[in-house]
C-alpha positions as CSV (number, residue, x, y, z in Angstrom):
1,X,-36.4,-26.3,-34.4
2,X,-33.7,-24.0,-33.8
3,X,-32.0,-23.6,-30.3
4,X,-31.9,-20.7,-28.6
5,X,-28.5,-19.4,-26.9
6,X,-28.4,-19.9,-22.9
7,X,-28.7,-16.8,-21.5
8,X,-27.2,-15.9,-18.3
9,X,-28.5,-14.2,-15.6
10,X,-25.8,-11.0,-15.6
11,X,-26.9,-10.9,-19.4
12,X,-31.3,-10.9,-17.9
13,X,-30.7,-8.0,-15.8
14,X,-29.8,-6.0,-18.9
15,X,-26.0,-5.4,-17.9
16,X,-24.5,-6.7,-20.7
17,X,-26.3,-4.2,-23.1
18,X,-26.0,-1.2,-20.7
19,X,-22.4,-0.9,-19.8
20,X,-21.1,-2.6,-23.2
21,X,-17.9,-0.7,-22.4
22,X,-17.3,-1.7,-19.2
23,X,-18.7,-5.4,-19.2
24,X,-15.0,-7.9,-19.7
25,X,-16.2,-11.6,-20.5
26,X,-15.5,-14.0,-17.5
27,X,-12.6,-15.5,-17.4
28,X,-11.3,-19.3,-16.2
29,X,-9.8,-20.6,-13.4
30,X,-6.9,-20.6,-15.4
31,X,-7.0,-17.2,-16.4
32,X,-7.4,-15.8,-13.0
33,X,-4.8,-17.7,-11.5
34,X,-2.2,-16.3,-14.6
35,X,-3.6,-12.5,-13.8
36,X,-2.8,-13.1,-9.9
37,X,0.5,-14.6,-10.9
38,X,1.3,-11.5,-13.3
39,X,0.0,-9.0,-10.3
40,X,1.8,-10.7,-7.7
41,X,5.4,-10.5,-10.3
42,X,4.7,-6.6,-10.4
43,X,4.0,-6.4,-6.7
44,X,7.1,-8.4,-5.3
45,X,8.9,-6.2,-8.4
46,X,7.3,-2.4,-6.6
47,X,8.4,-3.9,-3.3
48,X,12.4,-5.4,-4.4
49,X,12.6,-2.0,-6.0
50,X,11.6,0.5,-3.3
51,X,13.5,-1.6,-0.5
52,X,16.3,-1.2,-2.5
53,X,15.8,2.2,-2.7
54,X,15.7,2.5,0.9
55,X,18.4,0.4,2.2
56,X,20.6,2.9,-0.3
57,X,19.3,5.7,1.8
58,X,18.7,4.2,4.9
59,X,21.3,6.9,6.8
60,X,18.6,9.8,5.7
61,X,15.6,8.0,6.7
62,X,17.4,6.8,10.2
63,X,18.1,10.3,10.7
64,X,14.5,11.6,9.6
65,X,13.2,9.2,12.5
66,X,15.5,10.3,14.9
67,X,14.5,14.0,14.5
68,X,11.0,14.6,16.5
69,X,12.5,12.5,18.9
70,X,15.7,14.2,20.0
71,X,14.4,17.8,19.4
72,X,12.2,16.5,22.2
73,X,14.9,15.2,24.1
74,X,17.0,18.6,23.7
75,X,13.9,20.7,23.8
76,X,13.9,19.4,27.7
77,X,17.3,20.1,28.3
78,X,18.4,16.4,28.5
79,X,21.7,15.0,27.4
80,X,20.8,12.0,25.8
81,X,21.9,9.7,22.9
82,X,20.7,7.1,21.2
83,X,22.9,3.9,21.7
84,X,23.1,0.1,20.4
85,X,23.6,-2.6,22.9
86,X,24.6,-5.6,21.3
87,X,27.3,-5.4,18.5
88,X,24.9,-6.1,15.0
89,X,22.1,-3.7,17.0
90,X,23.1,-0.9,14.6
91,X,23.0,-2.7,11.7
92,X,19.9,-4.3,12.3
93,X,17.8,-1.6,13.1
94,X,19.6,0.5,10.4
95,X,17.9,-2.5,7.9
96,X,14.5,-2.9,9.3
97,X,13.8,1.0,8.9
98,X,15.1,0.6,5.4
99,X,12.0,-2.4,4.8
100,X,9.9,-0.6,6.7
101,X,10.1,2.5,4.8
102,X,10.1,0.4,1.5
103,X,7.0,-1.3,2.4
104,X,5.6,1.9,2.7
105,X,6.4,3.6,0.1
106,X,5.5,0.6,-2.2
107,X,1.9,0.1,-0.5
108,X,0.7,2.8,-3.6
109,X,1.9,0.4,-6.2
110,X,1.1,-2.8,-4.5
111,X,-2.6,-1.4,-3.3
112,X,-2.9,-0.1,-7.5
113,X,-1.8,-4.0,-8.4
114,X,-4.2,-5.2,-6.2
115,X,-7.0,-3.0,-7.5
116,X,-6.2,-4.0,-11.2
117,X,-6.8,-7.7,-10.2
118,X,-10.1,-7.4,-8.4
119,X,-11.4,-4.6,-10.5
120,X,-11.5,-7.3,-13.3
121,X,-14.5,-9.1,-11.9
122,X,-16.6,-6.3,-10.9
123,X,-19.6,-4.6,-11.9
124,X,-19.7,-0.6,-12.9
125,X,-21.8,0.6,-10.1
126,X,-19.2,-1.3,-8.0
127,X,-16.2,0.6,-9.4
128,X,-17.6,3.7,-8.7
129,X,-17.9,2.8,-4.9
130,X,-14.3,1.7,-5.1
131,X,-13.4,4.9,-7.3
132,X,-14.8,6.9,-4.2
133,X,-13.4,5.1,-1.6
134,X,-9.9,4.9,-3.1
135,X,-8.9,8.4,-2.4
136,X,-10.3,8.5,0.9
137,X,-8.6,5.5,1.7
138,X,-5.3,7.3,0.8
139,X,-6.0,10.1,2.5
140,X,-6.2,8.3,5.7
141,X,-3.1,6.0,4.9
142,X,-1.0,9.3,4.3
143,X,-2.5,11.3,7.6
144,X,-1.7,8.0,9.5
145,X,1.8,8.0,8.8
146,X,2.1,11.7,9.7
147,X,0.0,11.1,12.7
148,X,3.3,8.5,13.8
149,X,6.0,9.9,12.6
150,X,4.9,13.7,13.7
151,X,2.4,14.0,16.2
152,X,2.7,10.7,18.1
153,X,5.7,11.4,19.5
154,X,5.1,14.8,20.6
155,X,1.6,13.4,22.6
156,X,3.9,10.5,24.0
157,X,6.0,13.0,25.6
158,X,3.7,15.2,26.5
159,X,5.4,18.3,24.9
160,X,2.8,19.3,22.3
């Protein structure tokens, strides 16, 4: 009597067959945790880069924050200037704009990384929700940073 292969029940529902294309085998323990590991490399990699990036022009991003802000400021006809307190208060805030910025300019490449590591164990029809929701998700992550660094201060201020 011969045996018949076990059949699983993603290969029942006719999946397999359908989206031939699309379908990747599953993969072990062992070769998730080496895909995270190679995702995670790339990410830290985006992040060391674009940080890097920033804190070489830091100066230019300091001074693009500082814009709404004292056009404000002068705009009322106040005399006022930005000042550091404490000796390393320049420095310091001079760095955490420059990770700041760098975070968030690498949260593309980092969000992409992610996406290539969970897009491995989904189905088609789920790809094309994510494939939707992806730019939209953008969208919004873009208009929220111009929603801070633009409008926010403007409505803090009252000035709009």
């Amino acid at each position: 009597m011969k045996r018949q292969p076990k059949i699983t029940s993603f290969e029942m529902a006719g999946s397999r067959k359908e989206h031939k294309d699309d379908y990747s085998p599953p993969m072990t323990f062992g070769e998730h945790i080496e895909e995270f590991r190679k995702r995670l490399i790339y990410i830290l990699l985006g992040l060391a880069i674009s940080i890097i990036i920033c804190l070489v022009s830091g100066p230019k991003i300091v001074a693009y924050l500082r814009t709404p802000y004292m056009s404000i400021i002068s705009s009322e006809g106040l005399d006022l200037h930005l000042q550091s307190l404490a000796a390393s208060d320049g420095f310091i805030t001079y760095v955490q704009v420059s990770i700041l910025a760098g975070l968030f300019i690498a949260a593309p490449w980092t969000f992409y990384q992610l996406w290539l590591f969970v897009a491995a164990g989904l189905h088609p029809a789920e790809k094309q929700l994510v494939k939707f929701a992806a730019p939209t998700s953008a969208r919004l992550f873009v208009s929220g940073g111009f929603f801070l660094l633009r409008l926010l201060p403007h409505l803090h201020y009252g000035s709009l």
